[in-house]
FIFIKOL-762358 format. One record per atom (N, C-alpha, C): x, y, z; residue in one letter; atom name. Coordinates in steps of 0.001 Angstrom, whole numbers, plus 500000, padded with zeros to 6 digits. Layout:
FIFIKOL-762358
+--------+--------+--------+----+----+
|     xx |     yy |     zz | aa | at |
+--------+--------+--------+----+----+
|      X |      Y |      Z |  A | CA |
...
+--------+--------+--------+----+----+
END
This chain:
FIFIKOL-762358
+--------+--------+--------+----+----+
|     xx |     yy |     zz | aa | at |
+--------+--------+--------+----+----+
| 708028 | 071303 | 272732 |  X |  N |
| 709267 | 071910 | 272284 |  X | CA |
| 709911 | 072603 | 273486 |  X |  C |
| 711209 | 072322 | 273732 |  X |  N |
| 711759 | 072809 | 274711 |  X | CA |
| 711780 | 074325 | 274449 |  X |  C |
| 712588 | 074804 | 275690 |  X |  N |
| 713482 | 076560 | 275214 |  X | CA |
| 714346 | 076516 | 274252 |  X |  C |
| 715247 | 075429 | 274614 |  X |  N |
| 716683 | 075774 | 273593 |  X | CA |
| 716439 | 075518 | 272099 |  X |  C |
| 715487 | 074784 | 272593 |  X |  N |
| 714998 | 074318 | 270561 |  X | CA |
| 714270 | 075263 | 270139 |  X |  C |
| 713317 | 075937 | 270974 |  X |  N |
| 712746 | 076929 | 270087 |  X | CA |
| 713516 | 078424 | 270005 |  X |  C |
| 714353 | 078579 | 270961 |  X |  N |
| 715359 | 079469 | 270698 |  X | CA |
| 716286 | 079634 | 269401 |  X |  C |
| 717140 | 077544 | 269274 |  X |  N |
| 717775 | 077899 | 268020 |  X | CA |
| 716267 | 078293 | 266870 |  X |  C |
| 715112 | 077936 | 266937 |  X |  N |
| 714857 | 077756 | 265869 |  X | CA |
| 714235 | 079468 | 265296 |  X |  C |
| 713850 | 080267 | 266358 |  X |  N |
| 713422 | 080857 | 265803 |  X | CA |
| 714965 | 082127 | 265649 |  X |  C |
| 716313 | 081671 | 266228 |  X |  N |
| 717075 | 082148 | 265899 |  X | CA |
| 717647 | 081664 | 264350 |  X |  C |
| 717323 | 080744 | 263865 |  X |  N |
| 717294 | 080387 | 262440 |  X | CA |
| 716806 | 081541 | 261476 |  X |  C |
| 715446 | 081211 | 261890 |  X |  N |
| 714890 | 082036 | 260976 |  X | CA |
| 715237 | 083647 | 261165 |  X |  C |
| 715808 | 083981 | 262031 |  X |  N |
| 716272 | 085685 | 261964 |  X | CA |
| 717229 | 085748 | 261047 |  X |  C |
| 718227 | 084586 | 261562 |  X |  N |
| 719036 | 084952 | 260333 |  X | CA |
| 719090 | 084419 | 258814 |  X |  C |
| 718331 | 083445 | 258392 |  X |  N |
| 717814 | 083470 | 257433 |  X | CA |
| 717131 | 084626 | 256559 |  X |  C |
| 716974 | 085291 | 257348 |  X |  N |
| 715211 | 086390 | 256551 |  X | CA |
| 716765 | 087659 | 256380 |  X |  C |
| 717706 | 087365 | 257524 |  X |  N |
| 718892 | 088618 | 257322 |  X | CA |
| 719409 | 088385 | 256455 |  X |  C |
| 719911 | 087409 | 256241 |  X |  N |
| 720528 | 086923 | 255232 |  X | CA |
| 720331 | 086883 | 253270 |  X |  C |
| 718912 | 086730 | 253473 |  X |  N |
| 718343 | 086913 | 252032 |  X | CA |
| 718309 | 088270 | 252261 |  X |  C |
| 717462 | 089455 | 253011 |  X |  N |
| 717882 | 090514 | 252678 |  X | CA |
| 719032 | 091149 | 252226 |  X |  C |
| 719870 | 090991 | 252484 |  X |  N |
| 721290 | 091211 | 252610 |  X | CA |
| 721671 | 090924 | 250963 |  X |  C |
| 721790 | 089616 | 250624 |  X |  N |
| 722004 | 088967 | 249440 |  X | CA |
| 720652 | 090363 | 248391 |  X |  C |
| 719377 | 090332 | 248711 |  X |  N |
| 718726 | 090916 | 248143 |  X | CA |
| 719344 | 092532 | 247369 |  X |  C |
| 719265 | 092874 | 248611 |  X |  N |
| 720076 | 094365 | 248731 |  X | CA |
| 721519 | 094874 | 247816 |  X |  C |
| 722762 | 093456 | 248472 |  X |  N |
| 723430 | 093446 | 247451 |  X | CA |
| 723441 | 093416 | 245632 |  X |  C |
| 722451 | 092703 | 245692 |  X |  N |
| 722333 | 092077 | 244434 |  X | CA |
| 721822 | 093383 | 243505 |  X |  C |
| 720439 | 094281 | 244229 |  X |  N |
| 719788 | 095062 | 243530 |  X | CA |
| 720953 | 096472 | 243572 |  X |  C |
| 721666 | 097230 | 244124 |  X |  N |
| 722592 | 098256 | 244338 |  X | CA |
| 723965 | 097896 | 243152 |  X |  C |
| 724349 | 097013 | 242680 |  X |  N |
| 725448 | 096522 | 242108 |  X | CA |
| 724861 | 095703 | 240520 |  X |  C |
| 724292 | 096708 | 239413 |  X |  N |
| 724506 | 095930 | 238268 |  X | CA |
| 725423 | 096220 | 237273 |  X |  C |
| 725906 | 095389 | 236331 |  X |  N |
| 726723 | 095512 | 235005 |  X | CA |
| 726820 | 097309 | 234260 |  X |  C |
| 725358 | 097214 | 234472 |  X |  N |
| 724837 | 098429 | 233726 |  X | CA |
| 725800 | 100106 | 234419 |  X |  C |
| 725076 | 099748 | 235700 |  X |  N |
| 725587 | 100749 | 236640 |  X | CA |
| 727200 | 101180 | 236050 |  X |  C |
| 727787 | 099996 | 236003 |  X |  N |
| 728895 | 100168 | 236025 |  X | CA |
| 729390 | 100881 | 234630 |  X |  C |
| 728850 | 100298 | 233776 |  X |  N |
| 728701 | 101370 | 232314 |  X | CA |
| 728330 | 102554 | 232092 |  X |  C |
| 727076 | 102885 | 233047 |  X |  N |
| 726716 | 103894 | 232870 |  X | CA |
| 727923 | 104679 | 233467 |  X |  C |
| 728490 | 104694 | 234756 |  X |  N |
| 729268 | 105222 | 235213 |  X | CA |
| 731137 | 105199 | 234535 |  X |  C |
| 730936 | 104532 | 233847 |  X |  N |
| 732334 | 104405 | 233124 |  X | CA |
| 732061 | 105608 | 231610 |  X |  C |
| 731186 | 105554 | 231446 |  X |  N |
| 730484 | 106548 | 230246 |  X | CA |
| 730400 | 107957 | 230913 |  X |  C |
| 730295 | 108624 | 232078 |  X |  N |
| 729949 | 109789 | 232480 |  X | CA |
| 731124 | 109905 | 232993 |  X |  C |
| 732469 | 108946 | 233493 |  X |  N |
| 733971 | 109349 | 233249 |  X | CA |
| 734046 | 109798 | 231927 |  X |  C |
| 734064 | 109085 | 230723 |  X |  N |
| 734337 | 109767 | 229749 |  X | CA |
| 733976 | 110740 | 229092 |  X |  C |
| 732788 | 110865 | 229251 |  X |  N |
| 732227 | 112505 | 228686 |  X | CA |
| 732933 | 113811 | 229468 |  X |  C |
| 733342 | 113513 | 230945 |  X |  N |
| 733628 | 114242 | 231509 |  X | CA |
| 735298 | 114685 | 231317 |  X |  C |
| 736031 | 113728 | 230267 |  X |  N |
| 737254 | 113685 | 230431 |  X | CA |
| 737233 | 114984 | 228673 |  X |  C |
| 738885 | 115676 | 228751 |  X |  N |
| 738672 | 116588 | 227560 |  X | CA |
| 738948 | 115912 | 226399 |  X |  C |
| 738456 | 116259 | 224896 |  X |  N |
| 738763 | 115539 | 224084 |  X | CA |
| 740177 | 114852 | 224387 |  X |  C |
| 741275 | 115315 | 224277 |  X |  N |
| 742318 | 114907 | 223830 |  X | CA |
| 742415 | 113869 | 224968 |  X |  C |
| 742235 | 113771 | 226293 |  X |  N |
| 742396 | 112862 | 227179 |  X | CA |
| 740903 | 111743 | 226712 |  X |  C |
| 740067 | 111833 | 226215 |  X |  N |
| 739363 | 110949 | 225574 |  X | CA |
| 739694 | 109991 | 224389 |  X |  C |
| 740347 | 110761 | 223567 |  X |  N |
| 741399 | 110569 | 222556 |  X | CA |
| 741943 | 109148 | 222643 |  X |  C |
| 742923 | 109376 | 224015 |  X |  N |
| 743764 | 108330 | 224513 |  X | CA |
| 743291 | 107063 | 225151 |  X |  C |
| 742007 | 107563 | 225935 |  X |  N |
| 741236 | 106400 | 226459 |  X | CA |
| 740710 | 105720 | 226117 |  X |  C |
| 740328 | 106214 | 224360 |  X |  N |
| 739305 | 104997 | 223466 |  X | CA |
| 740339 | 104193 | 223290 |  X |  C |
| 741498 | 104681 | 222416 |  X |  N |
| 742457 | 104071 | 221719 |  X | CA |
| 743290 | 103032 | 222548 |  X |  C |
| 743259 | 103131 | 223789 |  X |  N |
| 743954 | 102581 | 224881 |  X | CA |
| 743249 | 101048 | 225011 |  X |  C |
| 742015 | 101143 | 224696 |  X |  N |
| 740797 | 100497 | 224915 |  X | CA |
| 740778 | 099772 | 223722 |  X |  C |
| 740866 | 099889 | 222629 |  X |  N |
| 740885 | 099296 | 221362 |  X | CA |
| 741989 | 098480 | 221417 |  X |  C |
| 742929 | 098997 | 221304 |  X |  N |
| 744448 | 098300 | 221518 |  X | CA |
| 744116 | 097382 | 222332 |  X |  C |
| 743847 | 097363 | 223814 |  X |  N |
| 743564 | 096091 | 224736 |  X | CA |
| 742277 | 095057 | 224379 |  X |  C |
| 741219 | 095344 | 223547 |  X |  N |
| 740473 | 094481 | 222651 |  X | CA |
| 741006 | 094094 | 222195 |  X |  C |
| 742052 | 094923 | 221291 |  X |  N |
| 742641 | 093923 | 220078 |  X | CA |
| 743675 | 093193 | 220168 |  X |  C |
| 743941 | 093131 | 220896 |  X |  N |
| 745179 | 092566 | 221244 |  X | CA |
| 746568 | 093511 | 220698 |  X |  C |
| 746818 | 094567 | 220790 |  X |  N |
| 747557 | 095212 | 220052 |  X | CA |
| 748505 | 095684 | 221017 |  X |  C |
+--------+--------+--------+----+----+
END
């Protein structure tokens, strides 16, 4: 095996192994849930009456209304 071949190759695999980390990382930091949970601790935090508006706002755009 030459230099340059084993150069690309083991430059392959660096970025391969970066690459799934990466994808890994992304994947585990970013779920559905997260995003609920955090859309739920906006609303508790908001006062009734501005809660009020945000369900109903929310219903209406389900329902097509």
């Amino acid at each position: 095996m030459s230099f340059i071949s084993g150069f690309f190759w083991v430059m392959a695999v660096i970025s391969g192994s970066t690459l799934l980390t990466l994808v890994y990382l992304d994947h585990r930091k970013s779920r559905i849930d997260d995003g609920i949970a955090q859309f739920r601790r906006h609303i508790d935090a908001l006062s009734p009456e501005a809660r009020r508006n945000s369900v109903q706002r929310n219903n209406d755009e389900r329902w097509g209304r």
